[in-house]
C-alpha positions as a Markdown table, in Angstrom:
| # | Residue | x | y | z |
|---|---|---|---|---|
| 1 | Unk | 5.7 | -10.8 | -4.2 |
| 2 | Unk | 5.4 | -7.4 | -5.9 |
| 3 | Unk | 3.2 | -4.5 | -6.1 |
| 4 | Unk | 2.4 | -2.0 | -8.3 |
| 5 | Unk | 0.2 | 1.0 | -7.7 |
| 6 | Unk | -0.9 | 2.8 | -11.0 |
| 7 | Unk | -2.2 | 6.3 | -10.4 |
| 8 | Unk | -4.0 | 8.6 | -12.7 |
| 9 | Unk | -4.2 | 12.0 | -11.4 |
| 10 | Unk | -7.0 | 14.8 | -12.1 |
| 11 | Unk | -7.8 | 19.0 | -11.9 |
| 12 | Unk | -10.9 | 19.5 | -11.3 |
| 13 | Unk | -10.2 | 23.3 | -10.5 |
| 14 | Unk | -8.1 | 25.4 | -12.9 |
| 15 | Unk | -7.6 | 28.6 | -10.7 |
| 16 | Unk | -4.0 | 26.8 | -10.4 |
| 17 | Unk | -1.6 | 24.0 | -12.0 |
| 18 | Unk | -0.3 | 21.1 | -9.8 |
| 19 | Unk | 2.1 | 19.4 | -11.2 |
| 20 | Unk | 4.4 | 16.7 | -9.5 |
| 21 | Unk | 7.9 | 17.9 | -8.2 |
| 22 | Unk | 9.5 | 14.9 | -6.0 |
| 23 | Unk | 8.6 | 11.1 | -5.8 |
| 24 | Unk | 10.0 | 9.0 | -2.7 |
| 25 | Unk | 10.2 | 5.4 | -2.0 |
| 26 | Unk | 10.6 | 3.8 | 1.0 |
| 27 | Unk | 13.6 | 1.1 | 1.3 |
| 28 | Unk | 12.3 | -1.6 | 2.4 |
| 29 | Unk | 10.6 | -4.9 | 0.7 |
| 30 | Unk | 13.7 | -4.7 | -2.2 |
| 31 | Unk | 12.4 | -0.6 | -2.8 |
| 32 | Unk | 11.0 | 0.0 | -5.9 |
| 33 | Unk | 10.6 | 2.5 | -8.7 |
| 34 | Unk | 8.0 | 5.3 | -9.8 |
| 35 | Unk | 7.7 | 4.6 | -14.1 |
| 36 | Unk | 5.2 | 7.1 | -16.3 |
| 37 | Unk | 3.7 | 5.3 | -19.1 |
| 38 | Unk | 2.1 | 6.6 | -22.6 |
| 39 | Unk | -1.6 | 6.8 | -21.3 |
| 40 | Unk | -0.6 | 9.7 | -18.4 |
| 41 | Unk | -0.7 | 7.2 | -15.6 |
| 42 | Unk | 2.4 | 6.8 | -13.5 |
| 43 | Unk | 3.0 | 3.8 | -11.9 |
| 44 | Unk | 4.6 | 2.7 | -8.2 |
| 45 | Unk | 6.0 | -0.5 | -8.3 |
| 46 | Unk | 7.4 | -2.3 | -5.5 |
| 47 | Unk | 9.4 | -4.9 | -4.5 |
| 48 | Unk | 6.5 | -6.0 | -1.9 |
| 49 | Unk | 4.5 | -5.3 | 1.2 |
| 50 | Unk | 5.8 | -3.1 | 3.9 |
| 51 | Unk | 6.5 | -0.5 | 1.5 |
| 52 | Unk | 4.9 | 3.2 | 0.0 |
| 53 | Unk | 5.8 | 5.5 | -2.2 |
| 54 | Unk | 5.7 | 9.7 | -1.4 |
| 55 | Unk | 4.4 | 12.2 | -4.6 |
| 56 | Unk | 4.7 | 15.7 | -3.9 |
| 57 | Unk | 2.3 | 18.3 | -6.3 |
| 58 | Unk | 3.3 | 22.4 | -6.6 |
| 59 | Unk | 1.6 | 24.5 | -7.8 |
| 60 | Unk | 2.4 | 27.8 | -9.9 |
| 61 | Unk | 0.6 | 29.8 | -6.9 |
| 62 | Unk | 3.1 | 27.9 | -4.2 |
| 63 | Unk | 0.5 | 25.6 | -2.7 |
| 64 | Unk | 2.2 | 22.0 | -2.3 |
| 65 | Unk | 0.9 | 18.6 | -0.8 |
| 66 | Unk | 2.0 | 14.7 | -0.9 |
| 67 | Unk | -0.1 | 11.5 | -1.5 |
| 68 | Unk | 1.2 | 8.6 | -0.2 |
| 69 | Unk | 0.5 | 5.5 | -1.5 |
| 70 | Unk | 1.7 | 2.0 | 0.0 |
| 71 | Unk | 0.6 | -1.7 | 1.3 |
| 72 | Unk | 1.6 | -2.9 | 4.6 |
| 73 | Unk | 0.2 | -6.4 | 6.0 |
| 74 | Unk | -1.2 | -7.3 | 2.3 |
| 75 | Unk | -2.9 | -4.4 | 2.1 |
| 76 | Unk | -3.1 | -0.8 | 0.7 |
| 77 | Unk | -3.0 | 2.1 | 2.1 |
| 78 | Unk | -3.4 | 5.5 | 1.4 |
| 79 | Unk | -2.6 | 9.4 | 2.7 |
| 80 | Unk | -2.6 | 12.9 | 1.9 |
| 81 | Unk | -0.4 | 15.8 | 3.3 |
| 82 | Unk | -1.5 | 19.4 | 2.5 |
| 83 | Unk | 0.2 | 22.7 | 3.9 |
| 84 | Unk | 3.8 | 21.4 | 3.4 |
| 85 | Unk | 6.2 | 24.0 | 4.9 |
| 86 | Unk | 9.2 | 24.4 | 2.3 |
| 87 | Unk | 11.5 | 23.1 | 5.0 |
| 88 | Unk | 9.8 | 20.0 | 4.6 |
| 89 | Unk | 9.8 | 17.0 | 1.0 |
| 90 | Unk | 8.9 | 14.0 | 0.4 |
| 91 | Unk | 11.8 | 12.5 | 1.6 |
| 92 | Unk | 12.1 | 14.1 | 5.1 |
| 93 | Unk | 8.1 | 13.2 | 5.5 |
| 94 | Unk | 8.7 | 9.2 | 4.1 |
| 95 | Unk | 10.4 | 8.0 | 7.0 |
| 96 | Unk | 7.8 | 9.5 | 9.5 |
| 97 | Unk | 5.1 | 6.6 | 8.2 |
| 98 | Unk | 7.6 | 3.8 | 9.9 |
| 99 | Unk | 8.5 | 5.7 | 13.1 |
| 100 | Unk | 6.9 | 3.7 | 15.8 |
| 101 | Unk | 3.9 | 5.4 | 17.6 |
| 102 | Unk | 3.8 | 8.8 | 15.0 |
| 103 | Unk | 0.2 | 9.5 | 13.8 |
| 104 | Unk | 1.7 | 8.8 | 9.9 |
| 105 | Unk | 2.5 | 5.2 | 11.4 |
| 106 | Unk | -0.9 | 5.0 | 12.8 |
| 107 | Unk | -2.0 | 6.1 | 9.4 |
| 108 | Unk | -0.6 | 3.7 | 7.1 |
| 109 | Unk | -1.9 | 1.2 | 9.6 |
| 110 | Unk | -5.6 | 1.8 | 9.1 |
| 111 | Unk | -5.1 | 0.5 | 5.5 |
| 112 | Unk | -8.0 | 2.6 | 3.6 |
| 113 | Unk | -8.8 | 2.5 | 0.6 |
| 114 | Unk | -9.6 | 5.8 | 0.7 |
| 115 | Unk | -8.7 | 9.4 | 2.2 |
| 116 | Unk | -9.3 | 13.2 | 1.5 |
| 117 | Unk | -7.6 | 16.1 | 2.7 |
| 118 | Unk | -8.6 | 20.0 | 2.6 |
| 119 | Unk | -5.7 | 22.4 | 2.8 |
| 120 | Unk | -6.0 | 25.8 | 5.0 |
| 121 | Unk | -7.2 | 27.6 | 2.3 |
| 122 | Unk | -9.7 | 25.5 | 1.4 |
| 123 | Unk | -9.0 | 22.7 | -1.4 |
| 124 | Unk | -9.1 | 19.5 | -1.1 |
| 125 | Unk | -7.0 | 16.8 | -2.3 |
| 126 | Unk | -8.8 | 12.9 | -3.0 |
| 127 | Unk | -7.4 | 9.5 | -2.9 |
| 128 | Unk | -9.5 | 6.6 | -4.1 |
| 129 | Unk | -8.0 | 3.1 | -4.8 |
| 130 | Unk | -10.3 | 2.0 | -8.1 |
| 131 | Unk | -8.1 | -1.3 | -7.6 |
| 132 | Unk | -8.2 | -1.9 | -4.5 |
| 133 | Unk | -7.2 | -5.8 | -3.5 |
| 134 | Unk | -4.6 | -8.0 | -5.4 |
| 135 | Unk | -0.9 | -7.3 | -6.6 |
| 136 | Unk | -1.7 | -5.0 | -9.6 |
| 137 | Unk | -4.1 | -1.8 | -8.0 |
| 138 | Unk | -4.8 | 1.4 | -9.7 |
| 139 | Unk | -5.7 | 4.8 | -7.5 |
| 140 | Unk | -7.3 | 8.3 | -8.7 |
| 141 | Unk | -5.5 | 11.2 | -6.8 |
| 142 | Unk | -8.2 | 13.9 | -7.5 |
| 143 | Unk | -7.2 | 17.6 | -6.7 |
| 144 | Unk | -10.1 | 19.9 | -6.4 |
């Protein structure tokens, strides 16, 4: 059965611009694809559960994070990386949420529907699932 995760995403601080520079999916559950519509949202969809998806943000300043954004057992799940070394994308940090016993595994394991994140210099990154049970969810990623 498939998923899809639609995400709006919102600047509430405009001392920078954050815009999105890789998108990831995991290969497993038949993969899946990452699709922008008209209305700004863009849209995870996935071939079913045991499966995420990795955005990456930049900004013009050089600050970078990843929201990660899956469902595992049924459910969804949610993370935020900030302080991304440049050594390091979406793709080198995707397979770390499958690794057994890493603290991303653990993560995607706690299934929230929920998570924030404040980078070393001091903004924060918000992930709320407004659509949070079923096949068809929708999630704010809110960058402060």
């Amino acid at each position: 059965m498939s998923y899809s995760i639609a995400t709006s995403t919102y600047q509430t601080n405009t001392n920078t611009f954050f815009r999105p520079v890789e998108k990831t999916i995991w290969n497993n559950a038949n993969g899946g694809t990452w699709t922008p519509d008209s209305t700004g949202e863009t849209t995870l969809t996935m071939g079913g559960s045991g499966t995420s998806g990795i955005v990456r943000f930049a900004s013009d300043s050089g600050e970078n994070f990843a929201v990660v954004l899956g469902v595992h057992n049924y459910a969804r799940w949610c993370d935020i990386v900030t302080d991304i070394p440049t050594t390091q994308t979406a793709t080198t940090l995707q397979p770390l949420y499958y690794a057994a016993n890493s603290a991303q595994s653990a993560q995607r394991e706690k299934q929230l529907a929920a998570c924030s994140a404040t980078a070393k210099n001091g903004r924060t990154v918000n992930v709320s699932y407004t659509v949070a049970t079923g096949n068809n969810l929708k999630a704010n990623i809110v960058i402060g």
